[in-house]
C-alpha positions as a Markdown table, in Angstrom:
| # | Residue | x | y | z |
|---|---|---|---|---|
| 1 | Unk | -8.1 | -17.8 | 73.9 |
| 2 | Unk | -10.8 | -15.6 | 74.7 |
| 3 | Unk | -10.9 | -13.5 | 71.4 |
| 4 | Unk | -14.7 | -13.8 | 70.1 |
| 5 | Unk | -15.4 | -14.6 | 66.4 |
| 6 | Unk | -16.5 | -11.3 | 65.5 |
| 7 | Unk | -12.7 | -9.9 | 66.3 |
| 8 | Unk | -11.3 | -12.7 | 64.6 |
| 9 | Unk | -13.5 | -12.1 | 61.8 |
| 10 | Unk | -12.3 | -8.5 | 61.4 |
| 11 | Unk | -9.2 | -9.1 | 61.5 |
| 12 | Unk | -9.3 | -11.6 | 59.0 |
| 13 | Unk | -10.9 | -9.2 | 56.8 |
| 14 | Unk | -8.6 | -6.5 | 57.2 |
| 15 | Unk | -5.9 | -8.5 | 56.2 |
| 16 | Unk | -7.6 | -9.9 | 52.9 |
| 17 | Unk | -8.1 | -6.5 | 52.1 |
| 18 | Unk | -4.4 | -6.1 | 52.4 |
| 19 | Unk | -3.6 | -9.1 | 50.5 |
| 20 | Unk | -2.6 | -10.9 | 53.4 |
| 21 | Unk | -2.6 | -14.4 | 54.9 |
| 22 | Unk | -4.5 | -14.3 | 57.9 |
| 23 | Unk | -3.1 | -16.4 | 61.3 |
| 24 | Unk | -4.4 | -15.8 | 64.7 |
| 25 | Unk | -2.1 | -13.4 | 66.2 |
| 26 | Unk | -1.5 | -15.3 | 69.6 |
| 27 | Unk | -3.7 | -11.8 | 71.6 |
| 28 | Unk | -4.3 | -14.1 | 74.3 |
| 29 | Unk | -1.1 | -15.9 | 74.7 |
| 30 | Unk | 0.2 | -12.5 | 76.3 |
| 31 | Unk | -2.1 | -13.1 | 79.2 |
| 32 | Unk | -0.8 | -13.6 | 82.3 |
| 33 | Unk | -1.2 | -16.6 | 84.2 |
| 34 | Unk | -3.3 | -14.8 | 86.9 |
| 35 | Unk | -5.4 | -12.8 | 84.3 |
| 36 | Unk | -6.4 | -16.2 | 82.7 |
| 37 | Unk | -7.5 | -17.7 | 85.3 |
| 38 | Unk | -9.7 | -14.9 | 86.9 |
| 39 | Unk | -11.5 | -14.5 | 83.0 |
| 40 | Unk | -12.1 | -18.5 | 83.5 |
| 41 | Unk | -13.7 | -17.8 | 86.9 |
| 42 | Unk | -15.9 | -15.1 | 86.3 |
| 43 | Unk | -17.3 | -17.5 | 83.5 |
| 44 | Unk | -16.5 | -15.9 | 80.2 |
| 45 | Unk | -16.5 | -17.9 | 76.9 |
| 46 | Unk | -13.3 | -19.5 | 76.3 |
| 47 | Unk | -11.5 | -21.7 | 73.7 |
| 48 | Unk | -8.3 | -24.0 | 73.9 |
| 49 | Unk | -5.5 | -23.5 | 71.2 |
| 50 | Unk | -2.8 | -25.3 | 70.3 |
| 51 | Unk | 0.3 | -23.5 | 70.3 |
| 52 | Unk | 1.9 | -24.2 | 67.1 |
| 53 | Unk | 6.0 | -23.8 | 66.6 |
| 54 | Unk | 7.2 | -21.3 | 64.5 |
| 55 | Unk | 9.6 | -24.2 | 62.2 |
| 56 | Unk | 8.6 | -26.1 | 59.5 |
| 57 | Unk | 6.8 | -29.3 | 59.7 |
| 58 | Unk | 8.7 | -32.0 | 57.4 |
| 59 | Unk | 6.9 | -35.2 | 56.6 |
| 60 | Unk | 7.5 | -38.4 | 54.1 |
| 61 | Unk | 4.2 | -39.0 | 52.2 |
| 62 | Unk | 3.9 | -42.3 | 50.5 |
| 63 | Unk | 2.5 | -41.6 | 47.6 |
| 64 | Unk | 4.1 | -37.8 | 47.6 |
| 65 | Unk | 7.3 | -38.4 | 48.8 |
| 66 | Unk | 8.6 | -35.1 | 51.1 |
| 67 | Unk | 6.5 | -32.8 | 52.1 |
| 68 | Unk | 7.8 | -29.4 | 53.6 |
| 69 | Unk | 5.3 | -27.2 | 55.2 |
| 70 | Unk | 6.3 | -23.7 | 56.5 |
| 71 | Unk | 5.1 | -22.1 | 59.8 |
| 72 | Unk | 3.2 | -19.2 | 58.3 |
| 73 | Unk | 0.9 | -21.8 | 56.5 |
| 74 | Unk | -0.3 | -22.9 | 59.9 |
| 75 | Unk | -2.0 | -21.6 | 62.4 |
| 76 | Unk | -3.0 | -22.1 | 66.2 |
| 77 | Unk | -5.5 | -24.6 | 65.5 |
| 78 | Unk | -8.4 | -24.6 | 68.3 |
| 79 | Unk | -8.4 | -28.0 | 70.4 |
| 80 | Unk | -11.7 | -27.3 | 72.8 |
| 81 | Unk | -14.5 | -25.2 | 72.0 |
| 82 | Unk | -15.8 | -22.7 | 74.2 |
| 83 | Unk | -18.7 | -25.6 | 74.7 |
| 84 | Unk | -15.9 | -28.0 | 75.9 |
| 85 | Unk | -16.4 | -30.3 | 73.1 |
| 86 | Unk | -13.0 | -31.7 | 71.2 |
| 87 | Unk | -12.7 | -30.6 | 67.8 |
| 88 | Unk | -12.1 | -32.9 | 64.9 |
| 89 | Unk | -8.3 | -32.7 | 65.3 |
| 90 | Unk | -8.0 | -33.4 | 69.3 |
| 91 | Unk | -10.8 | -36.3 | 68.3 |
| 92 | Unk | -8.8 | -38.2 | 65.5 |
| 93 | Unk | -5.7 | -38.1 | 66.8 |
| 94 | Unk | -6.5 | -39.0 | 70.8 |
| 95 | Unk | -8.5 | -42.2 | 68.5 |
| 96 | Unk | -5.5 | -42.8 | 66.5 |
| 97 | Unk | -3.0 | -42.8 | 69.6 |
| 98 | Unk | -6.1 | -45.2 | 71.7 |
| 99 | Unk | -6.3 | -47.4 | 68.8 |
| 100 | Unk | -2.5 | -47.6 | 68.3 |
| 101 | Unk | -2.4 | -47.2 | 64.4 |
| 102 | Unk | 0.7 | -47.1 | 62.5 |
| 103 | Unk | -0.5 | -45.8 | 59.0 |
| 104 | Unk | -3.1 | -43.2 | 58.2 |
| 105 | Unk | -4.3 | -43.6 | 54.4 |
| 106 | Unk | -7.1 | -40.9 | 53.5 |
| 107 | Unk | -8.1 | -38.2 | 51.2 |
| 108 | Unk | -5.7 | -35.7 | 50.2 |
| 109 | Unk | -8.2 | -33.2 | 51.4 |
| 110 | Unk | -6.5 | -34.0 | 55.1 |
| 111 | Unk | -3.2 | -33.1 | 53.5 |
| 112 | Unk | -3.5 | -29.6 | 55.3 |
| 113 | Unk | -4.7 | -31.3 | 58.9 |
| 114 | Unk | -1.3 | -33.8 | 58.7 |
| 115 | Unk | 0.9 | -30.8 | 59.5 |
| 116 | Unk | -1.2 | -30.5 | 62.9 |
| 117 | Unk | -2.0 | -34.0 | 63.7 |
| 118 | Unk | 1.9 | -34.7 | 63.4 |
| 119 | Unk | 2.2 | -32.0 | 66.0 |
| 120 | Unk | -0.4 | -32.9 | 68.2 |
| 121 | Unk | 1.2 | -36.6 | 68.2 |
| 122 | Unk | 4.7 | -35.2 | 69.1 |
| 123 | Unk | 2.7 | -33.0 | 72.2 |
| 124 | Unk | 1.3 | -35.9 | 73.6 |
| 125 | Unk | 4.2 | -38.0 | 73.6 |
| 126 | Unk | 3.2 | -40.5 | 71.1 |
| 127 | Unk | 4.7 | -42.2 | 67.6 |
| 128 | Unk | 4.1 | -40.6 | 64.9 |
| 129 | Unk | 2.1 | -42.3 | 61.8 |
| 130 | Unk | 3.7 | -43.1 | 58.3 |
| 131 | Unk | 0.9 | -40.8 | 56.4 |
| 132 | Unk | -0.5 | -41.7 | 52.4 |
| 133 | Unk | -2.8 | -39.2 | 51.3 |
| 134 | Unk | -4.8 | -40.7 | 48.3 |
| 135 | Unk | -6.5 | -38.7 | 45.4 |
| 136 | Unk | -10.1 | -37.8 | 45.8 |
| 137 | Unk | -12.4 | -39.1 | 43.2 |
| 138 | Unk | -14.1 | -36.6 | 40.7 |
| 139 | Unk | -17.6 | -36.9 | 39.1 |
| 140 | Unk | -17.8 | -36.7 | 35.4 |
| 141 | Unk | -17.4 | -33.3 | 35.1 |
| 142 | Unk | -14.5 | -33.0 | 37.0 |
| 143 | Unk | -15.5 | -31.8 | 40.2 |
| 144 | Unk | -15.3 | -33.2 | 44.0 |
| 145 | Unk | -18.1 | -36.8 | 43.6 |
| 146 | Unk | -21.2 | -35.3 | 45.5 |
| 147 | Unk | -24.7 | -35.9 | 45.6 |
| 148 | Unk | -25.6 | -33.4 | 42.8 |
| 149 | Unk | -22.6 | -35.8 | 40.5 |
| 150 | Unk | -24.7 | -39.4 | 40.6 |
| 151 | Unk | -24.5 | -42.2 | 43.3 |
| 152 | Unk | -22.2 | -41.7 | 46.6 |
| 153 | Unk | -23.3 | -44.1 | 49.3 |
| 154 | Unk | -22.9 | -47.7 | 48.2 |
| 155 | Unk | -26.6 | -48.2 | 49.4 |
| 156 | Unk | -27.4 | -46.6 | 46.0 |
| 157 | Unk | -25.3 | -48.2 | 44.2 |
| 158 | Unk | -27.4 | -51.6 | 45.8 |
| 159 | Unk | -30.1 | -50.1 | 44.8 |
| 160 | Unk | -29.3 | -49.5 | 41.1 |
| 161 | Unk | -28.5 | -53.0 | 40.7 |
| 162 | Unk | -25.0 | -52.9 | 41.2 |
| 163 | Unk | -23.2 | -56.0 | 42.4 |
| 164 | Unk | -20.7 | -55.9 | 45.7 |
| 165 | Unk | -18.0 | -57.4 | 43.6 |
| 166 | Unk | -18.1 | -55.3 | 40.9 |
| 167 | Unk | -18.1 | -52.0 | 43.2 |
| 168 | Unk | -15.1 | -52.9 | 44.7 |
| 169 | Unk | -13.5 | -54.1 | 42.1 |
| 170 | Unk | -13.8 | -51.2 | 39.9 |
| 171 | Unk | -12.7 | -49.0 | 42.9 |
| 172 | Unk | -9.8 | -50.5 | 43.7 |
| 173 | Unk | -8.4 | -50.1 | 40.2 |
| 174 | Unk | -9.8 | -46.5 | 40.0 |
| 175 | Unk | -6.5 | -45.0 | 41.1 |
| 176 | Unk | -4.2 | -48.1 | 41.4 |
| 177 | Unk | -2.2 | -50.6 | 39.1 |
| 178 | Unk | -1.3 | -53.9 | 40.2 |
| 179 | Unk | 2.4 | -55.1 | 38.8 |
| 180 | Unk | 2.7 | -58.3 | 37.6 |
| 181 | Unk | -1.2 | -58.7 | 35.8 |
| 182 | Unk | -3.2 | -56.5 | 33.0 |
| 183 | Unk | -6.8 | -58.8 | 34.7 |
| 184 | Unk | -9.1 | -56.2 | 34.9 |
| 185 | Unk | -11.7 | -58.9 | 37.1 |
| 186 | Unk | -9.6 | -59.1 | 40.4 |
| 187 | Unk | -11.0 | -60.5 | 43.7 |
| 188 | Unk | -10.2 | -59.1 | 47.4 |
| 189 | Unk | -8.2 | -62.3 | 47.9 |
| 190 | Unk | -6.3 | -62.0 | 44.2 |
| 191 | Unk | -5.5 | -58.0 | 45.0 |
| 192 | Unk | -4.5 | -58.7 | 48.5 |
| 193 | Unk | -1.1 | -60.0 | 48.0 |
| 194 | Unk | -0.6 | -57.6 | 44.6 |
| 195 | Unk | -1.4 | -54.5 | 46.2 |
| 196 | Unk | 1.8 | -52.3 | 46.8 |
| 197 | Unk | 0.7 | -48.5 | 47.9 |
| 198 | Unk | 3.3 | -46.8 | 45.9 |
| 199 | Unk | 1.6 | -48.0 | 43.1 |
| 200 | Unk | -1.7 | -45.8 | 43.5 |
| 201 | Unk | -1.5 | -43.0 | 41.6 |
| 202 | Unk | -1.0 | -39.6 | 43.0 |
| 203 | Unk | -3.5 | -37.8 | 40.0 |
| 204 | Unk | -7.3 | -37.3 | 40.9 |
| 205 | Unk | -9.4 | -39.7 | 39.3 |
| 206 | Unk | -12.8 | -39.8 | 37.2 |
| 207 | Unk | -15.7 | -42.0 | 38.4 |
| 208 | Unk | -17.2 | -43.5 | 34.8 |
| 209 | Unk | -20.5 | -45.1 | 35.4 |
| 210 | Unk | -20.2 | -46.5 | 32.0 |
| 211 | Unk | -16.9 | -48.3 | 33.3 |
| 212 | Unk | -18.8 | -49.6 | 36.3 |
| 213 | Unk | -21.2 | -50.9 | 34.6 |
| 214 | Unk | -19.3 | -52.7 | 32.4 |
| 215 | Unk | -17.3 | -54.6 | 35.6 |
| 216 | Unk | -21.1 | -55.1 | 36.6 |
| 217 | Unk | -21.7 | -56.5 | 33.4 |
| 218 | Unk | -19.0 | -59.2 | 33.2 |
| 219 | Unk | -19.8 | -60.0 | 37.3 |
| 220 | Unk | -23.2 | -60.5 | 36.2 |
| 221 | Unk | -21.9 | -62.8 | 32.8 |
| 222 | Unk | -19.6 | -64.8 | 35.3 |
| 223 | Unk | -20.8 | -65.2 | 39.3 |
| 224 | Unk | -21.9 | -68.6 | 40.1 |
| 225 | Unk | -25.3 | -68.9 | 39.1 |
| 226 | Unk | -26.3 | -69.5 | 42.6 |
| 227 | Unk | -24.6 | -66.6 | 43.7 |
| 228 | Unk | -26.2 | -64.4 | 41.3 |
| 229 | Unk | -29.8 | -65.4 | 42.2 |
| 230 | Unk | -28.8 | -64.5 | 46.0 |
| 231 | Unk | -28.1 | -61.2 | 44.8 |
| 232 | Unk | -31.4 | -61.0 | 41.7 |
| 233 | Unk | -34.4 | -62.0 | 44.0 |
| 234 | Unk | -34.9 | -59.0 | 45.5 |
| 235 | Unk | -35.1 | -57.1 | 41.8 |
| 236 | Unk | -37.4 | -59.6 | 41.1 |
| 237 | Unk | -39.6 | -59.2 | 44.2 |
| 238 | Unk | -39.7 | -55.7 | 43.3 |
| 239 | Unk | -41.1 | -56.3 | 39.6 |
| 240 | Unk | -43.9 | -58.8 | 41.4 |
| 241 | Unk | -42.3 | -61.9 | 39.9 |
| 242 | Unk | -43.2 | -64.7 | 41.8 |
| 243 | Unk | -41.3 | -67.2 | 40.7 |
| 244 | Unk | -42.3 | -70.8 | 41.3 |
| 245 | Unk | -40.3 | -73.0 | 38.9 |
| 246 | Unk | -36.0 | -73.1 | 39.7 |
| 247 | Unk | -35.0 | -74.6 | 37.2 |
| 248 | Unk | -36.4 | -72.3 | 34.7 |
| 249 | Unk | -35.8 | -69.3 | 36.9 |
| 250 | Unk | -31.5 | -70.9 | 36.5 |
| 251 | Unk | -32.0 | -71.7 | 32.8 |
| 252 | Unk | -33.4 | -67.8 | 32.3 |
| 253 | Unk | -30.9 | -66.3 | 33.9 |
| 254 | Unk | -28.4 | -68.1 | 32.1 |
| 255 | Unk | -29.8 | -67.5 | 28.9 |
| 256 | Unk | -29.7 | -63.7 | 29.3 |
| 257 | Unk | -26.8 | -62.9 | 31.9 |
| 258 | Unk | -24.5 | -62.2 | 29.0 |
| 259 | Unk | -26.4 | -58.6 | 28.3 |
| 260 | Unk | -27.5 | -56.8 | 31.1 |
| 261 | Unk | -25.7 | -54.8 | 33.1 |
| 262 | Unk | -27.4 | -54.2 | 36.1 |
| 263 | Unk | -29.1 | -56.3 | 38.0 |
| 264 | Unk | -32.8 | -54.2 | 37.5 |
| 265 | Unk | -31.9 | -55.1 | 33.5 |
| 266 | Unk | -31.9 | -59.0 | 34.5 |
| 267 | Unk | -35.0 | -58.9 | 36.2 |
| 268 | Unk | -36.4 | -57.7 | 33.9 |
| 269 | Unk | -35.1 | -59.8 | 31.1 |
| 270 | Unk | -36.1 | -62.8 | 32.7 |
| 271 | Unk | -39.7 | -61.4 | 33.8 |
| 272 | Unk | -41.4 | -62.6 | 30.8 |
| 273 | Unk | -40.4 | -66.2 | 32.0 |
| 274 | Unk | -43.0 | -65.9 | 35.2 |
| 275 | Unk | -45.6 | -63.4 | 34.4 |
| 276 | Unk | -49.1 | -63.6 | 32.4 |
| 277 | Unk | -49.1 | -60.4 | 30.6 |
| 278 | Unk | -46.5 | -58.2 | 29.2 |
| 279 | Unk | -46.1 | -54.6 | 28.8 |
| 280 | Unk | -44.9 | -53.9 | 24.6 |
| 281 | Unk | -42.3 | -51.1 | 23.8 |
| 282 | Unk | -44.7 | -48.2 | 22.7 |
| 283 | Unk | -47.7 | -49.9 | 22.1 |
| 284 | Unk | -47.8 | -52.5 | 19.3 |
| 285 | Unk | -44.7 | -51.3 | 17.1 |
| 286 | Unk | -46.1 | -49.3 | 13.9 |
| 287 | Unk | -44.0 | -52.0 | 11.8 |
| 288 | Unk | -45.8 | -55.4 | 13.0 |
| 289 | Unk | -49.6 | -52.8 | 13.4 |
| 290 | Unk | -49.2 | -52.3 | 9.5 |
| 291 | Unk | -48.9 | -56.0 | 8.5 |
| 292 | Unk | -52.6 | -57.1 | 8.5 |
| 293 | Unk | -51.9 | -61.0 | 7.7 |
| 294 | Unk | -49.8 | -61.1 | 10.9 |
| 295 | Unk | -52.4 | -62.1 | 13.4 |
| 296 | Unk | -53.1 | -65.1 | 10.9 |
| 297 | Unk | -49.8 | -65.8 | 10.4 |
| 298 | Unk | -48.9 | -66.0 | 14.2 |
| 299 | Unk | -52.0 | -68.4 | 14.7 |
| 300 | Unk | -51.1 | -70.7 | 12.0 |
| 301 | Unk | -47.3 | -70.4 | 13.6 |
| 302 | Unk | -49.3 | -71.3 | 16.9 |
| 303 | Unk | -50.3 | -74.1 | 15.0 |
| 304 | Unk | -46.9 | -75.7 | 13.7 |
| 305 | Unk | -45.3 | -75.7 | 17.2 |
| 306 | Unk | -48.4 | -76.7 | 19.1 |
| 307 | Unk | -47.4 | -80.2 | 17.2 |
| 308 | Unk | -43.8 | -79.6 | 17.2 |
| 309 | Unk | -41.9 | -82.8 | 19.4 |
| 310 | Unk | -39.9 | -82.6 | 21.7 |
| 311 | Unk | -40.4 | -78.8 | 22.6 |
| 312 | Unk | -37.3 | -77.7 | 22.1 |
| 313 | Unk | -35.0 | -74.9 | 20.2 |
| 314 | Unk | -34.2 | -77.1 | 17.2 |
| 315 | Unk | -37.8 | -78.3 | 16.8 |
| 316 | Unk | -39.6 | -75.0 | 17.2 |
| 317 | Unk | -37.0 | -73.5 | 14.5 |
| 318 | Unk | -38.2 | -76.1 | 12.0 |
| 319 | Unk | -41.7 | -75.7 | 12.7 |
| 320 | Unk | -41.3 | -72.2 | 12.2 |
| 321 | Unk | -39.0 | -72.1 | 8.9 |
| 322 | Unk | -41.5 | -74.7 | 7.6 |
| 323 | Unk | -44.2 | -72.3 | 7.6 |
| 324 | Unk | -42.1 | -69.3 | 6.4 |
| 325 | Unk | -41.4 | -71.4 | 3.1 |
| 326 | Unk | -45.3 | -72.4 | 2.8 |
| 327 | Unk | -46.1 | -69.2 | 3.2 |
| 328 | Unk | -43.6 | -67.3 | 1.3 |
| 329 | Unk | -42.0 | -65.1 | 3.6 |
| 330 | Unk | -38.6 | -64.8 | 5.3 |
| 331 | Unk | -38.1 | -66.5 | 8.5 |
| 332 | Unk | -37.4 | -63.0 | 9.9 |
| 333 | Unk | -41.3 | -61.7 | 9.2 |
| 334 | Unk | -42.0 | -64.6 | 11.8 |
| 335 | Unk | -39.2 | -64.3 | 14.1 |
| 336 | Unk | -38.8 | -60.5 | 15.1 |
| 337 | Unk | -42.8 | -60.4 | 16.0 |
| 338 | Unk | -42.8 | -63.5 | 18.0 |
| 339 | Unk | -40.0 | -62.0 | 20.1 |
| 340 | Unk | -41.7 | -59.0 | 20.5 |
| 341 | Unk | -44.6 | -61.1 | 21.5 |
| 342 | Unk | -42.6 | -63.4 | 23.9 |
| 343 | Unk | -40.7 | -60.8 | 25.6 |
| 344 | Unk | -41.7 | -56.9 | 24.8 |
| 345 | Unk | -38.2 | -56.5 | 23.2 |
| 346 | Unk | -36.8 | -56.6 | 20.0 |
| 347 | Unk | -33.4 | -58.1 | 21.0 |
| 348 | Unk | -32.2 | -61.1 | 22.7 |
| 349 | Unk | -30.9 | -64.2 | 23.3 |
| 350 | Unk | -31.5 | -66.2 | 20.4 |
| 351 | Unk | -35.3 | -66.8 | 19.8 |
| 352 | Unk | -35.4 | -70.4 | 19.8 |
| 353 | Unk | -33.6 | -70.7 | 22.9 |
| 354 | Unk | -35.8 | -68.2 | 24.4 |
| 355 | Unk | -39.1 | -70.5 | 23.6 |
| 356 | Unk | -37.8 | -73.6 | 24.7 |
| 357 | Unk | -37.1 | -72.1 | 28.0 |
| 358 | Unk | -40.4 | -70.3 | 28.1 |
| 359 | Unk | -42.7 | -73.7 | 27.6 |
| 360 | Unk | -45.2 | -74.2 | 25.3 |
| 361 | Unk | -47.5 | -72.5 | 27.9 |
| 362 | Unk | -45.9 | -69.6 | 28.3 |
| 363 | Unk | -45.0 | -69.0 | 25.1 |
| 364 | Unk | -48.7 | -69.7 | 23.8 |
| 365 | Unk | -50.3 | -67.5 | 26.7 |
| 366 | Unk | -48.0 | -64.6 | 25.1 |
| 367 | Unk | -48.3 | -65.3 | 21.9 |
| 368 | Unk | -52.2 | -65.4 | 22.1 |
| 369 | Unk | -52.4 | -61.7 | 23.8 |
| 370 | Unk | -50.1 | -60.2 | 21.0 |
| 371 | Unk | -52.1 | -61.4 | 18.5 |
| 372 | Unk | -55.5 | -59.7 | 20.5 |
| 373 | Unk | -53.3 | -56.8 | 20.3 |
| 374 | Unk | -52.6 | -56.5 | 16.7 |
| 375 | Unk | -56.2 | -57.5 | 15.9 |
| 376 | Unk | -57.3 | -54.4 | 18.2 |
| 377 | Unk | -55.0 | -52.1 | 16.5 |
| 378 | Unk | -55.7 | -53.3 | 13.3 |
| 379 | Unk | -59.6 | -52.6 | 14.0 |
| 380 | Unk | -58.9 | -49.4 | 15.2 |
């Protein structure tokens, strides 16, 4: 075909502004032989169609059952480019044919290219595939996942704290439903020999990063603990943690796996644990700045489980309700400020388990900076 893109382009247009369907209109396949070949000789630019048959093209989707496309909804599709180089649909299906594959499951965004490809197999004398084409997924609001939608390349998703497991799991129940279970946790080698194609769905489906999350959440809640610290160091080389006791590193992450749900949350859940100094939420909360006996309080609370034995949950809780009745308060005017001072948050794991994991040196080395805080902010 040597018809150059700015004729084919006018002719398209004309016949949009007809109303038309546009399909090349086969100029060059008049040519002689002889006339062909001299316009190759004398050099001038040059593409390679593929002559299409003027029948329809009848295929058995998996998921879609028949499929029954006519011969004005296809056109001669170009094979070479004037440059020589293969186009897309000369490249996948010489691969396919070299590679020898029997099925070809992809986006149904290639459900227009099957009609050719099935084509191009018959031309070059070689079996055709059994074809699936599988619904794309959407973003959130409903249109094609892209870049400008949230996360696409599972290196983000990495990045965000997002555990292999989880990924695939949620994916592979995006648009399918395994007979037989209602599990929503599913390994590859539990879904292997449950998974039936004609049970994916047909229907586009809706990425929910909420959902994924919440697989992430229960992965998180239920890998082996060794497992899960394979996959947590690096999010806690990236906070600075330096982390030189195991065993309270494993009894951390234990005590707060249940909650987060990334892996960024669990780092930093379980930062307090190895770091000197903490960073409070907003400052020193307006509601523990306004009590003006707290700093005394805290110290005398230093006090009682500085001589509490063994240092433990069920010791330190004593120690501190003891000093709650002395002093008159509720348990709770003690409890919420020491978490704040233990861990910058003001929800946890329970508090008591949260100390006795800590240490007594820990837990006093953040205990004694809180309480510089409130005096500071009580002087000011």
């Amino acid at each position: 075909c040597f018809c150059s893109s700015q004729i084919l382009e006018s002719q398209r247009a004309e016949a949009e502004k007809k109303g038309q369907g546009f399909l090349y209109p086969r100029t060059c396949f008049e040519l002689e032989r002889g006339q062909v070949e001299g316009r190759i000789a004398s050099g001038e630019p040059h593409i390679i169609r593929f002559l299409m048959p003027r029948e329809n093209t009848r295929f058995n989707d998996l998921l879609r059952g028949e499929v029954d496309v006519p011969p004005d909804a296809l056109d001669d599709f170009i094979l070479l480019r004037s440059d020589g180089s293969p186009t897309y649909h000369l490249s996948v299906v010489s691969d396919d044919i070299d590679m020898g594959i029997t099925h070809v499951v992809r986006g149904d965004d290639h459900l227009s290219n099957t009609p050719k490809h099935i084509r191009l197999f018959e031309a070059l004398g070689a079996p055709v595939p059994v074809f699936a084409h599988l619904p794309l997924v959407l973003g959130e609001d409903k249109k094609k996942l892209s870049k400008s939608s949230g996360a696409v390349s599972v290196e983000e998703f990495r990045e965000q704290g997002i555990l292999p497991q989880a990924l695939f799991n949620y994916l592979a129940l995006l648009s399918w439903t395994p007979q037989g279970t209602d599990a929503e946790l599913l390994s590859k080698e539990q879904m292997a020999p449950l998974f039936q194609i004609e049970r994916l769905s047909a229907s586009a489906s809706v990425f929910d990063t909420t959902k994924l999350q919440w697989y992430n959440g229960r992965y998180i809640s239920t890998l082996p603990i060794q497992e899960l610290l394979h996959y947590l160091r690096p999010f806690l080389d990236r906070t600075g943690v330096r982390v030189g006791d195991e065993a309270r590193l494993e009894r951390a992450v234990e005590l707060h796996r249940t909650r987060p749900r990334t892996l960024v949350e669990l780092a930093a859940a379980v930062k307090p644990y190895f770091v000197d100094t903490l960073q409070y939420e907003n400052g020193i909360t307006k509601e523990f700045a306004g009590q003006n006996d707290l700093p005394s309080l805290l110290g005398a609370l230093k006090g009682k489980f500085a001589q509490a034995q063994p240092w433990d949950k069920d010791a330190l809780e004593k120690a501190l309700r003891e000093l709650a009745e002395e002093r008159g308060v509720k348990a709770g005017a003690l409890i919420h400020p020491v978490r704040m001072a233990v861990t910058a948050s003001k929800v946890g794991p329970g508090l008591f388990d949260v100390l006795e994991v800590m240490g007594k040196e820990g837990t006093f080395k953040h205990l004694n900076a809180f309480m510089a805080a409130l005096r500071g902010s009580v002087a000011h």
